[in-house]
C-alpha positions as CSV (number, residue, x, y, z in Angstrom):
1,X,0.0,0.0,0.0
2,X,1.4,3.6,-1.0
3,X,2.3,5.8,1.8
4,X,2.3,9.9,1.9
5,X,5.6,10.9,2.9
6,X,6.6,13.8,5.2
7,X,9.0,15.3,2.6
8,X,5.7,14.9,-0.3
9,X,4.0,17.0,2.3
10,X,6.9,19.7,2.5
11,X,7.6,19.7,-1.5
12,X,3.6,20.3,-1.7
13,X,2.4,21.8,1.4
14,X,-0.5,20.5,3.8
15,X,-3.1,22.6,3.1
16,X,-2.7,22.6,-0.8
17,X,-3.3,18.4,0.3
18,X,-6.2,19.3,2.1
19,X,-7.9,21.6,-0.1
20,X,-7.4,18.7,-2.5
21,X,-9.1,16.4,-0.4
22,X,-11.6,18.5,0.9
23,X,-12.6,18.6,-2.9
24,X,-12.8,15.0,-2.9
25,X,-15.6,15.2,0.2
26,X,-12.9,14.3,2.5
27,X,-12.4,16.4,6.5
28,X,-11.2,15.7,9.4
29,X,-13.1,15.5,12.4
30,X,-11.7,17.4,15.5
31,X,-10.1,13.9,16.7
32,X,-8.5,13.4,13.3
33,X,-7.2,17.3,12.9
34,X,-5.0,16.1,15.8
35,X,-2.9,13.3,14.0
36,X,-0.2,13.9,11.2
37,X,-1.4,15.0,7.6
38,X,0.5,11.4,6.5
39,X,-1.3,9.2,8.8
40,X,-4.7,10.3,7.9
41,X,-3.9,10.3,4.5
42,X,-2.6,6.8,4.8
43,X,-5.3,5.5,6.5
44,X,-8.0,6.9,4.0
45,X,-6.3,5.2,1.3
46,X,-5.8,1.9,2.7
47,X,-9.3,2.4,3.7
48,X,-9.5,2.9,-0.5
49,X,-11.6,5.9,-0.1
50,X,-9.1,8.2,-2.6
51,X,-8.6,7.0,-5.7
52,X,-5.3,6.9,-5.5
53,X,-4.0,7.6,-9.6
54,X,-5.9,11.0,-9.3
55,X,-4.3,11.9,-6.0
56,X,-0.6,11.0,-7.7
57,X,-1.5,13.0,-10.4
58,X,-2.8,15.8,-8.3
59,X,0.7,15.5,-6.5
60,X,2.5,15.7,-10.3
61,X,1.0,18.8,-11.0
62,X,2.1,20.4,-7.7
63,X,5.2,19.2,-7.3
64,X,5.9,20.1,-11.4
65,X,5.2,23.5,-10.1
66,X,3.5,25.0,-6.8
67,X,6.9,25.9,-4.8
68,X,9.7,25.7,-7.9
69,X,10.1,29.2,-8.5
70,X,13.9,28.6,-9.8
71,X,14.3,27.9,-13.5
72,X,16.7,27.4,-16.1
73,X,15.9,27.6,-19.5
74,X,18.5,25.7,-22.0
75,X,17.8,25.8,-26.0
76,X,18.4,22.5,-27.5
77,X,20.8,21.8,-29.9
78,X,19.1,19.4,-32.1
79,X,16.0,17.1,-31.2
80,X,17.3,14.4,-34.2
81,X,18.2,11.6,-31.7
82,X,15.5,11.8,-29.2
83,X,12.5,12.4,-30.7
84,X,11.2,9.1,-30.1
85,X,10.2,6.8,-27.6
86,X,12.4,4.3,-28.4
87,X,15.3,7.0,-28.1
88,X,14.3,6.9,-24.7
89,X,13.0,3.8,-23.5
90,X,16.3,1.9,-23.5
91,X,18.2,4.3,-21.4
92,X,15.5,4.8,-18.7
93,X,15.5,1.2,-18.5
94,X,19.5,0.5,-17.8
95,X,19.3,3.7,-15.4
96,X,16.9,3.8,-14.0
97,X,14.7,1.0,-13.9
98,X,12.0,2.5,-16.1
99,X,10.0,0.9,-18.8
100,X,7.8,3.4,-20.0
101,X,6.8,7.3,-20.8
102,X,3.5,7.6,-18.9
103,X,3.5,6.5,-15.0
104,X,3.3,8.4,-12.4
105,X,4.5,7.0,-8.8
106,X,5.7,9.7,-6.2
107,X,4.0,8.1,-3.3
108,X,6.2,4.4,-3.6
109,X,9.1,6.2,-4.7
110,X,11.7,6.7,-1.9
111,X,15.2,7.7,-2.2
112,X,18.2,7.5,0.5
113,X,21.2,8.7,0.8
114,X,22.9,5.6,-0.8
115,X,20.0,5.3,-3.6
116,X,20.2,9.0,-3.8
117,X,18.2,9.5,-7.2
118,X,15.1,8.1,-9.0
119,X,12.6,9.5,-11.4
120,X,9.1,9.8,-9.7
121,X,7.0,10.6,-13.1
122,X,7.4,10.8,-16.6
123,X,4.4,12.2,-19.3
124,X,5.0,12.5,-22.7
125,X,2.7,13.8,-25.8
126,X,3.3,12.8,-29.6
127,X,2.2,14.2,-33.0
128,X,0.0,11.9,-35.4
129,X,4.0,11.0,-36.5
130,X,4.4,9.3,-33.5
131,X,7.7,11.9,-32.6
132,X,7.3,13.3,-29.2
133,X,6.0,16.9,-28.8
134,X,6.9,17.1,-25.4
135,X,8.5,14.9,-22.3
136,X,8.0,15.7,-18.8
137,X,9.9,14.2,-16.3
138,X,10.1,14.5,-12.5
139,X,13.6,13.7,-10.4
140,X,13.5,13.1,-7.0
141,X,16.6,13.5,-5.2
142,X,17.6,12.9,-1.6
143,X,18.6,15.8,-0.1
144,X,19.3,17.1,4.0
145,X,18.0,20.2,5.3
146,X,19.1,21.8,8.5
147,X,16.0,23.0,10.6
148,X,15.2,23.2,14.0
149,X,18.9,22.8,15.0
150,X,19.7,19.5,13.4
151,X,20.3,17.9,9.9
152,X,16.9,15.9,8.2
153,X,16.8,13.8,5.5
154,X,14.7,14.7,2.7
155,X,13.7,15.3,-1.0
156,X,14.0,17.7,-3.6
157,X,11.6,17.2,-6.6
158,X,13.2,18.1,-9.8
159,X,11.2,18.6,-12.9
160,X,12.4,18.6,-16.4
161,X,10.2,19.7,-19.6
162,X,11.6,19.2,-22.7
163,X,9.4,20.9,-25.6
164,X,10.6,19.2,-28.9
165,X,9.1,21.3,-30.9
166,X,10.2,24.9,-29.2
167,X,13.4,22.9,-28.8
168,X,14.1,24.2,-25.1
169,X,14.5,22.2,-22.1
170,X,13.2,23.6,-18.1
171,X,14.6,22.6,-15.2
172,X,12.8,23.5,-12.3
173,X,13.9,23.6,-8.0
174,X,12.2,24.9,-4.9
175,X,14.8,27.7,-2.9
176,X,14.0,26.0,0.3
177,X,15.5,27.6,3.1
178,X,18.3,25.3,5.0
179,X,19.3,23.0,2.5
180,X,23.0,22.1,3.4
181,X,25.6,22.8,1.0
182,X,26.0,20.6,-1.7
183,X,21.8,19.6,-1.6
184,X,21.3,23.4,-2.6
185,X,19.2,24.0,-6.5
186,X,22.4,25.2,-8.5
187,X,24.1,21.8,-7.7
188,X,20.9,19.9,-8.2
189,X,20.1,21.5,-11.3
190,X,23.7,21.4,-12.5
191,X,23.3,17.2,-11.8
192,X,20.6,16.7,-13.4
193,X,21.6,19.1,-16.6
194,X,24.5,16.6,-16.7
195,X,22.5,13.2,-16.3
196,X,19.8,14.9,-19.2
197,X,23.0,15.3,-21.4
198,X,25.2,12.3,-20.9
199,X,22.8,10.0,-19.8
200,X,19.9,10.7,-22.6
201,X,21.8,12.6,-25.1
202,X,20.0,16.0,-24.5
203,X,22.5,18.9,-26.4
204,X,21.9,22.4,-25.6
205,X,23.5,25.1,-26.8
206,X,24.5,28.4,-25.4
207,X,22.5,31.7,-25.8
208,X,26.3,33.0,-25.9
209,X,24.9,37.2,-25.8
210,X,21.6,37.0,-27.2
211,X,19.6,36.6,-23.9
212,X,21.8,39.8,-22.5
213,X,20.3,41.7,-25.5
214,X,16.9,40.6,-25.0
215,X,16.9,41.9,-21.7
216,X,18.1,45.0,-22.9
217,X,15.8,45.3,-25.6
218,X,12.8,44.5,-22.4
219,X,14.2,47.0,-20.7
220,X,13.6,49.7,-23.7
221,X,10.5,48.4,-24.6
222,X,9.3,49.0,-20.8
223,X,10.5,52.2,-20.1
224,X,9.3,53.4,-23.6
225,X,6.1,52.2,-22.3
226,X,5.9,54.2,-19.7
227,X,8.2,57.6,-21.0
228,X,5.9,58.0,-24.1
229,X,2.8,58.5,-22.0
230,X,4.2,61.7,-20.1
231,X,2.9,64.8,-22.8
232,X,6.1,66.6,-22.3
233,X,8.8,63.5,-23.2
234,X,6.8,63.4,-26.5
235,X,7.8,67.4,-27.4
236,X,11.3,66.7,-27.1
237,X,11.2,66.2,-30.6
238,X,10.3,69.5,-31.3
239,X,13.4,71.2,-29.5
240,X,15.5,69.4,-32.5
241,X,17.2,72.8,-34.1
242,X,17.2,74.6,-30.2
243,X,19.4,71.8,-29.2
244,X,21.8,72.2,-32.2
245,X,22.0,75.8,-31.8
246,X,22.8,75.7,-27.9
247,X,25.6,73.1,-28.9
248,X,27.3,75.3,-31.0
249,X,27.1,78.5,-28.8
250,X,29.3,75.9,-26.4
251,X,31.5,74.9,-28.5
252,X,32.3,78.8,-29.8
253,X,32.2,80.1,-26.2
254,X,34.8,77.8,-25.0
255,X,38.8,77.1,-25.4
256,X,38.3,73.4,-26.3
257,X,41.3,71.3,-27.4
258,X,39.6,68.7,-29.4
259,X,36.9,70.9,-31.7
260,X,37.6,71.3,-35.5
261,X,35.8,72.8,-37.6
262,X,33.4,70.8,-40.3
263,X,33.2,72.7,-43.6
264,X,30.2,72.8,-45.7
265,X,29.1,74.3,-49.0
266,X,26.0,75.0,-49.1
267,X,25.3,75.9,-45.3
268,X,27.0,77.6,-42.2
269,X,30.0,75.8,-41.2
270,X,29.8,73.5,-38.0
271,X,31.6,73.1,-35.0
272,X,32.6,69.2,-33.6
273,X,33.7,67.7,-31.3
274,X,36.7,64.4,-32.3
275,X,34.8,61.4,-32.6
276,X,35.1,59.9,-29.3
277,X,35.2,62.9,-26.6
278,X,31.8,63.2,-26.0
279,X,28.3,63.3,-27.9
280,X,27.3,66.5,-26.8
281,X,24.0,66.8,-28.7
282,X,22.5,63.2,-27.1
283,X,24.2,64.7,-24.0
284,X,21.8,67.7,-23.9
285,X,18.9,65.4,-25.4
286,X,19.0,62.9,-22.1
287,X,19.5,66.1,-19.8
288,X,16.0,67.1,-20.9
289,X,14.5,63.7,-20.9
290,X,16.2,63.6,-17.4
291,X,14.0,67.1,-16.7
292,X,10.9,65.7,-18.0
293,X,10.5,62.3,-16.6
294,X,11.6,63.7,-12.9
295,X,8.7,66.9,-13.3
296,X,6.7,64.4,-14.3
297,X,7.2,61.8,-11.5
298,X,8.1,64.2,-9.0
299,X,5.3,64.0,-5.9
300,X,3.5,60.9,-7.9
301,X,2.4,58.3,-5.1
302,X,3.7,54.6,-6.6
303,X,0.3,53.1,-7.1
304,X,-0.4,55.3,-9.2
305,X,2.4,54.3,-11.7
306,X,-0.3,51.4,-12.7
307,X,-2.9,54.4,-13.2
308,X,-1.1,55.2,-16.3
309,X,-2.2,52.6,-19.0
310,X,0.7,50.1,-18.4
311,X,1.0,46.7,-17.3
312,X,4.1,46.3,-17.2
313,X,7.4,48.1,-14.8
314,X,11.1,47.3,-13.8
315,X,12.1,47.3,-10.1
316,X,15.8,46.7,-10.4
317,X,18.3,46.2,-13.5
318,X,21.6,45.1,-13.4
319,X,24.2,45.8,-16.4
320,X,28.0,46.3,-17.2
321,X,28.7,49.3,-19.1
322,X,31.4,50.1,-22.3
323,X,34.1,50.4,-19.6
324,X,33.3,47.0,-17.7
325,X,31.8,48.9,-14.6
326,X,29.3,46.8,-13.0
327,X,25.8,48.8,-12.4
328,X,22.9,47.6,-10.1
329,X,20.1,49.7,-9.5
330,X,17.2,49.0,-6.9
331,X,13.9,50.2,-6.6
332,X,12.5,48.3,-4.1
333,X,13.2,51.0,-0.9
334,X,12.2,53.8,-2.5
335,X,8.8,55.1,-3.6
336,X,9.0,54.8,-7.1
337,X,10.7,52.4,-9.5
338,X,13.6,52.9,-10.6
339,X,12.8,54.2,-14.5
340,X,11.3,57.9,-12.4
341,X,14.9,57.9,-10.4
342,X,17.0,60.6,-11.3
343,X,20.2,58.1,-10.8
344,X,18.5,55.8,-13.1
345,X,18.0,58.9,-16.0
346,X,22.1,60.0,-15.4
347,X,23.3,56.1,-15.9
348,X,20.4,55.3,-19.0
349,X,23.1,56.4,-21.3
350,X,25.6,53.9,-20.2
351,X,23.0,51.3,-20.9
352,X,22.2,51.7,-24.3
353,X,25.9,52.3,-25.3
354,X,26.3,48.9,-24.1
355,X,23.2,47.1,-25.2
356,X,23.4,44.5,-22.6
357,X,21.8,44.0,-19.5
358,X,22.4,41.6,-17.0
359,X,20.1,40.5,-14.3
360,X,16.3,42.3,-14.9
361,X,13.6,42.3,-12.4
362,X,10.3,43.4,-13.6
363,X,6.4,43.4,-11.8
364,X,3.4,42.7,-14.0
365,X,0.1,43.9,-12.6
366,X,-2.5,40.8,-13.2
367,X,-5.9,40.5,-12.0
368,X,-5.2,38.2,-8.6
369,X,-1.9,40.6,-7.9
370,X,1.1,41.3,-9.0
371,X,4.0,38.7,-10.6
372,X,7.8,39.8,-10.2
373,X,10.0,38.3,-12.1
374,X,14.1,37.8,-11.9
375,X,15.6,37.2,-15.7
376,X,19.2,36.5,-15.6
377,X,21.3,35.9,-18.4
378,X,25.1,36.3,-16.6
379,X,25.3,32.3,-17.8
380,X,25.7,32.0,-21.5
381,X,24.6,28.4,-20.9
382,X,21.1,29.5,-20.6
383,X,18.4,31.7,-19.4
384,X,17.5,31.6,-15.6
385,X,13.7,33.4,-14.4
386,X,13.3,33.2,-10.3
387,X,9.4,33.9,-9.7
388,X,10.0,36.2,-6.9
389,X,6.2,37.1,-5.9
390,X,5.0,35.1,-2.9
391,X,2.3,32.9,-4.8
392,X,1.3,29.2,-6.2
393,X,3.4,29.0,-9.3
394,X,1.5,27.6,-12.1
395,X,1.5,27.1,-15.9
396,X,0.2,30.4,-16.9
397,X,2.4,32.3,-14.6
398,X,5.7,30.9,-16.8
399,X,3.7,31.6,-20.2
400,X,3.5,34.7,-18.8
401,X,7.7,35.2,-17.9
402,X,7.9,33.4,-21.6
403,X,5.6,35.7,-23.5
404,X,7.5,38.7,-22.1
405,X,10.7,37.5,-22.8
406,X,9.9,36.9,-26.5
407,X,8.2,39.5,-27.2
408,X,11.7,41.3,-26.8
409,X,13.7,38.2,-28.7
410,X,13.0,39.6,-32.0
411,X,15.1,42.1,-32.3
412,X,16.8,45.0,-31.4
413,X,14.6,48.5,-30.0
414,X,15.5,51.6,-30.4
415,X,16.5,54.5,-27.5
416,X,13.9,55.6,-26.6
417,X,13.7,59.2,-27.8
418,X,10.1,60.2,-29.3
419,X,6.7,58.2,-30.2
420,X,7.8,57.6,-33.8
421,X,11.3,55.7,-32.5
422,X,10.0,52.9,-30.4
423,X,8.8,50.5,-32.8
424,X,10.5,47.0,-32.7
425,X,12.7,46.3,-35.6
């Protein structure tokens, strides 16, 4: 008879099992609410009142998701050699002592410190082809946590979708607090990326820059977003000829070493600066966005950031500039994010000479609150999203990351300067 395990109930959490059950018509009585979750589960099912393949399935679901905020996200390198079952079935076999792509048995699976791995659940979907579409498998691993002043033994559930036809491969891991070194998600994760790889014959390959750009080219799209909606940023088009003017009264008023003078034909001859000292004109150009954007924001409460037709806002971005000097900027104690910051306006310049960001963190207003996000793409080996807001992780919250993150993965945005420059090209 299957048992519920304490380290199930952790990797899940009780209530979500009794909410479950509740569903199901099953509550304990006063008497019962004082036993362990485990044992009353136990004893209802070797009473065989749960049907016990929907509660495992029940359990897949939340331990595919529910509490494992951490992700990686690898692009594969070719699906050629593992697009079918039989690409599969062999080496689940020798390893692991599995004979097939659909099961799923997390209550009899049991790991220990010396038979440390196992694979709880596998699903897998195929076209009309018979090629699989996508494979979704579930590692459990023993683990020890310290809590309450001494080491326990437990488990960490690993999930790993593969999408065959996106060719991208998730690995998943709860950040559970206490986890002794060595048990921790980065060495998990790196594990199992190894066992998916030399075990199964799962290539990835790296993003290399690309996912740095994308997160610049997020970070763009957001702030235009939000700049092109103050009336003001959108006249600073309109200043065009002012601007050049009040460069060139600077450049004749003062004793500069590196100006020369550009000769033309038909019009007044210009003043420049040597390429390379300083683009004055863009200089001037940020200095008024800088004047806008704080006038604008100036005594605006945060909520009503949301107010202004946008979904969408950064709380913290992290890049190097052209000169390798490693910027972070945090919203999070002040009153507004960090795109209304003056410090944010003086540095935006160094950003888009670089074109690469970092580490992005971004809230998106939803109707049942708000979802931040952490995208970091510091490992060219692939694309990491933490799901920061306290909630029950599900499937639509990581289309949501996804469709953000693609939505920039198209192409490059330009600075944001007026309406007509924001478009994605």
């Amino acid at each position: 008879m299957p048992s519920l395990s304490a380290s199930v109930i952790v990797n899940v959490e009780a209530n979500y099992i009794e909410t479950y059950l509740k569903q199901k018509g099953f509550s304990r009585n006063e008497e019962q609410k004082g036993q362990k979750l485990q044992y009353w589960v136990d004893k209802l099912m070797q009473d065989k009142k749960i049907d016990i393949p929907d509660f495992e399935n029940f359990l897949f679901e939340e331990l595919f998701w529910g509490k494992r905020k951490h992700l990686r996200i690898y692009k594969l390198e070719s699906v050629k050699n593992i697009k079918f079952s039989n690409d599969w079935l062999e080496k689940l076999q020798e390893k692991y002592n599995v004979n097939s792509l659909n099961f799923v048995s997390i209550l009899d699976t049991i790991v220990t410190d010396q038979n440390s791995k196992k694979i709880a659940a596998i699903t897998s979907e195929e076209n009309y082809k018979g090629e699989l579409t996508r494979l979704r498998i579930l590692f459990v691993v023993y683990a020890q946590v310290y809590e309450e002043q001494q080491f326990k033994d437990t488990s960490a559930y690993i999930p790993v979708d593969i999408d065959f036809e996106k060719k991208s491969m998730i690995i998943k891991a709860w950040n559970r607090n206490g986890l002794v070194e060595g048990n921790r998600p980065d060495t998990i994760m790196d594990n199992i990326k190894n066992i998916m790889s030399l075990s199964f014959d799962v290539k990835t390959k790296n993003f290399q820059f690309r996912h740095k750009k994308v997160l610049y080219n997020m970070s763009q799209g957001l702030i235009g977003d939000i700049y092109v909606k103050i009336p003001a940023f959108n006249e600073i088009s309109e200043l065009k000829e002012s601007i050049k003017k009040f460069e060139q009264n600077v450049f004749a008023s003062l004793s500069l070493q590196h100006i020369r003078e550009e000769k033309k034909e038909e019009t007044e001859n210009k003043l420049k600066l040597e390429e390379g000292v300083l683009d004055f004109e863009d200089e001037i150009h940020k200095v008024i966005e800088k004047l806008v954007v704080s006038d604008y924001f100036y005594d605006m409460p945060y909520e009503e950031v949301w107010n202004m037709g946008i979904d969408t806002i950064i709380s913290k971005i992290r890049f190097n500039d052209v000169e390798h000097v490693l910027t972070s900027l945090n919203g999070d104690d002040t009153e507004m994010p960090i795109f209304c910051t003056k410090t944010f306006m003086a540095l935006k310049k160094s950003m888009e000479d670089a074109k690469l960001v970092e580490r992005l963190w971004i809230v998106k207003n939803r109707i049942r609150g708000k979802l931040g996000l952490k995208f970091d793409a510091t490992k060219e080996e692939y694309l990491e999203i933490l799901i920061l807001s306290h909630i029950r992780f599900k499937q639509d919250d990581l289309t949501t990351a996804m469709e953000i993150y693609r939505k920039y993965g198209s192409g490059n945005i330009k600075p944001v300067t007026e309406t007509s420059e924001r478009n994605i090209v």
